[in-house]
KELUM-955979 format. One record per residue (C-alpha): x, y, z; residue in one letter. Coordinates in steps of 0.2 Angstrom, whole numbers, plus 2048, in hexadecimal, padded with zeros to 3 digits. Layout:
residues N
XYZa/...
//
This chain:
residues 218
800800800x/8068137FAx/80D81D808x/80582C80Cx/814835805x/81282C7F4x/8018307F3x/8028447F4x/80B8467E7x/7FD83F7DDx/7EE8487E4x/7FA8577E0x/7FB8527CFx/7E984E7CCx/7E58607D5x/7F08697C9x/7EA8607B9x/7D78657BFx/7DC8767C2x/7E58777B0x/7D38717A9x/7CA87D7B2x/7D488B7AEx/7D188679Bx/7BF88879Cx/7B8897796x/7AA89F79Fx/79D899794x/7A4888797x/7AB882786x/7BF880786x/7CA88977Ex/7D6889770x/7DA878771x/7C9870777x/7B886976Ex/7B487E76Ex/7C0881761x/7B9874756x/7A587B75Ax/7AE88C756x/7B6884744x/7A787D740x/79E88D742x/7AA894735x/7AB887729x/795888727x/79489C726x/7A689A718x/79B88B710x/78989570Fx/7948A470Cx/79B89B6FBx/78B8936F7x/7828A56F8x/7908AB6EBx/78C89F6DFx/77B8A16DFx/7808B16DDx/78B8B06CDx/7808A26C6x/7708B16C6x/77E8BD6BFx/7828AE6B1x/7718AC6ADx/76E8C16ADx/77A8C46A0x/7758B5694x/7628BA696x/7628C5687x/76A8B667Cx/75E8AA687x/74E8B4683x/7548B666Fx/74E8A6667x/75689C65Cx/76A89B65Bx/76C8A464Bx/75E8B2653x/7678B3664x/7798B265Ax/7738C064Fx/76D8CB661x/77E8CA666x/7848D2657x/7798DF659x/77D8E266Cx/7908E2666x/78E8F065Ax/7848FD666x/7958FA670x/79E8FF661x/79290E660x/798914672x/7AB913671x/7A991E660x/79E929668x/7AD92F675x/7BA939674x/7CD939675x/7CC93E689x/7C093168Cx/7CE923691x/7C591C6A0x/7B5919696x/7BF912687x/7C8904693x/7B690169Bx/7AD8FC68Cx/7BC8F7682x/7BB8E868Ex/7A98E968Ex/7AA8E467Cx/7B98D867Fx/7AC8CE68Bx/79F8CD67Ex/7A98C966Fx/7B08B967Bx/79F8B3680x/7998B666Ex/7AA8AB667x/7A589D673x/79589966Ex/79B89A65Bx/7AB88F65Cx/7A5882668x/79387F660x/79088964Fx/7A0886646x/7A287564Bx/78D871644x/79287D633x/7A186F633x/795861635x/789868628x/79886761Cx/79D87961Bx/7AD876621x/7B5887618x/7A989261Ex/7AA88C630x/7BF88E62Ex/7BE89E627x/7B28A4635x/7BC89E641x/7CB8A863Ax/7C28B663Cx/7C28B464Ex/7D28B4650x/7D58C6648x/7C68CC654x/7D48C7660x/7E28D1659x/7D78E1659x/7D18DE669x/7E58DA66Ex/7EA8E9666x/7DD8F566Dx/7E28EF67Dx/7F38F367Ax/7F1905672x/7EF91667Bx/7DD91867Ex/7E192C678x/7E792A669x/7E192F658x/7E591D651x/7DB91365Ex/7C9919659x/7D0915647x/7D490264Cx/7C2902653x/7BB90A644x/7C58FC63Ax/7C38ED646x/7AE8F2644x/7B08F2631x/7B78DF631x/7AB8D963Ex/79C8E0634x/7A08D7625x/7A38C6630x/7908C8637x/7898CC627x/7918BA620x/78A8B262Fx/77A8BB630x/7768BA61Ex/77C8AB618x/78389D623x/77889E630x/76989E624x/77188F61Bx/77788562Bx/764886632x/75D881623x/769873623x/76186D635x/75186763Cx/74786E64Ax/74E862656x/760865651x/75E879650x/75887A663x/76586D669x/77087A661x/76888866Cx/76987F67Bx/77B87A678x/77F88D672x/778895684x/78288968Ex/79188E685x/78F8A0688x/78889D69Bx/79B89869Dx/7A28AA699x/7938B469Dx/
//
């Protein structure tokens, strides 16, 4: 049996450890750093950083679906392709309409129209080229699609150039010119021809597939 002496020390211990638990209790009775409040404290944390990230992508998918709406609402492809053409030249029409001191408003809808032209380039390359392809215009396709890519060289250049000088309204006024004539060719002809090519089944797949495409960039 333990001696008296060796049982003190014990007792002593056991005091010290029950004094250290108390003194790590806060007054509302969780623990501190360290005990099971930290984790009710984390989890806390981790529900309002979970609802907070599912309230913003609520929030971007409604912006998403905002900024597609007006193709959304337009109809068929070759209508809601045609409505974007449209929206893209009244952009046009406001970058002419400033002047030389207005290098603020120039950036602003410079990237504006750099937004658009992006959106509008997706739904074409990933679904209309590839069906005008498939419907055996294969040049016309390829030659649309190389038009793209100088819409990317103005829109490079544009970037790239002082915003106050002379010769950057005159890229615009040049880059408006080529992209004109490339949504007359669409408008006009291709589209019309690639329609008439496709039943009604085929012509609203293409729609659907055309709004997902442009729900990526919107």
């Amino acid at each position: 049996m333990a001696t008296t002496a060796e049982t003190k020390p014990r007792l002593t211990n056991a005091k010290r450890a029950a004094n250290a638990r108390s003194e790590a209790r806060k007054p509302d009775g969780r623990f501190s750093a360290g005990g099971s409040g930290s984790f009710e404290g984390t989890g806390a944390i981790l529900a309002a950083g979970a609802a907070g990230l599912a309230v913003g992508l609520a929030a971007n998918i409604a912006r998403k679906f905002a900024v597609q709406a007006p193709t959304l609402l337009s109809g068929d492809w070759d209508q809601a392709l045609t409505n974007e053409h449209q929206l893209t030249l009244k952009v046009f029409d406001a970058i002419e309409a400033t002047g030389e001191s207005s290098t603020t408003k120039r950036a602003t809808l410079l990237m504006n129209l750099k937004h658009m032209l992006s959106k509008h380039a997706l739904e074409e390359e990933n679904v209309i080229y590839p069906a005008l392809r498939d419907a055996g215009m294969i040049a016309e396709a390829d030659g649309l699609n190389k038009d793209h890519g100088y819409v990317k060289q103005y829109l490079y250049d544009l970037t790239e150039m002082p915003k106050d000088s002379p010769s950057w309204i005159a890229k615009v006024r040049a880059f408006r010119t080529d992209i004109e004539k490339h949504m007359r060719e669409e408008e006009e002809t291709l589209f019309p021809a690639l329609k008439a090519k496709l039943d009604a089944d085929k012509n609203k797949e293409l729609t659907g597939q055309m709004n997902k495409e442009g729900l990526k960039l919107a």
